[in-house]
C-alpha positions in Angstrom: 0.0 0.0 0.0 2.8 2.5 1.0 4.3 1.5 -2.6 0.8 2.4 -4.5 0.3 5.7 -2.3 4.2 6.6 -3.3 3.2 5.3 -6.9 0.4 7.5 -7.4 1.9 10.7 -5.9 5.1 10.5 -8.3 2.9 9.7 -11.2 0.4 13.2 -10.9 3.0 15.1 -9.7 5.4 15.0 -13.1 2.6 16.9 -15.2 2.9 19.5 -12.3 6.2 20.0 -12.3 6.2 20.6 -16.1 3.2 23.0 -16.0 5.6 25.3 -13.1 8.3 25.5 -15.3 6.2 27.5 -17.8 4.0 29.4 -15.1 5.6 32.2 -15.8 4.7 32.1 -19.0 0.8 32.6 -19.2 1.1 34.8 -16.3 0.2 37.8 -18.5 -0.1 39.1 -21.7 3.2 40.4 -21.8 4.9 37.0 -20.7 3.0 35.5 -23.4 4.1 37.3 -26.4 7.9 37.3 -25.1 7.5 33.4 -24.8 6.3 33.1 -28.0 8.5 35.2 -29.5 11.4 33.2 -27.6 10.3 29.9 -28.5 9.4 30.6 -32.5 12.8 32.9 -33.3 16.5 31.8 -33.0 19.3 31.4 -34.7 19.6 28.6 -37.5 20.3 25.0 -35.9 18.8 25.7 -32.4 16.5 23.6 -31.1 13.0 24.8 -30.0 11.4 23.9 -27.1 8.2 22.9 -28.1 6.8 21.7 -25.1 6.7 25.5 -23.8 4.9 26.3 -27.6 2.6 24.0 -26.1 1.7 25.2 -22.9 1.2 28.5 -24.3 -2.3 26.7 -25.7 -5.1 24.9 -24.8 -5.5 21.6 -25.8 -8.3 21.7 -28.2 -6.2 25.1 -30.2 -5.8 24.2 -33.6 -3.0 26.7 -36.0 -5.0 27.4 -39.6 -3.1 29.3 -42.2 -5.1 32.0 -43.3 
């Protein structure tokens, strides 16, 4: 039982980590734009990080070229 109780707390605890990292983020509008802007611009060969893109949307968001 002590296992399953230790299980359990690791296992819904990683998504929450990951979702502080990026509080910051959605905190305002401000911090939204500047981590757009710093996840969709960089120099050639840099690697994104795409799981703060992410956060910065809901789930359902879809991106449609106009």
């Amino acid at each position: 039982m002590k296992y399953l109780i230790i299980s359990l707390i690791t296992l819904f605890s990683i998504p929450m980590l990951a979702q502080d990292q990026y509080a910051k983020d959605v905190s305002s509008l401000d911090h939204i734009m500047d981590a757009l802007y710093g996840v969709i611009s960089g120099d050639k060969g840099v690697e994104r990080d795409w799981a703060r893109f992410k956060n910065l949307f809901i789930e359902e968001a879809r991106l449609i070229p106009s």
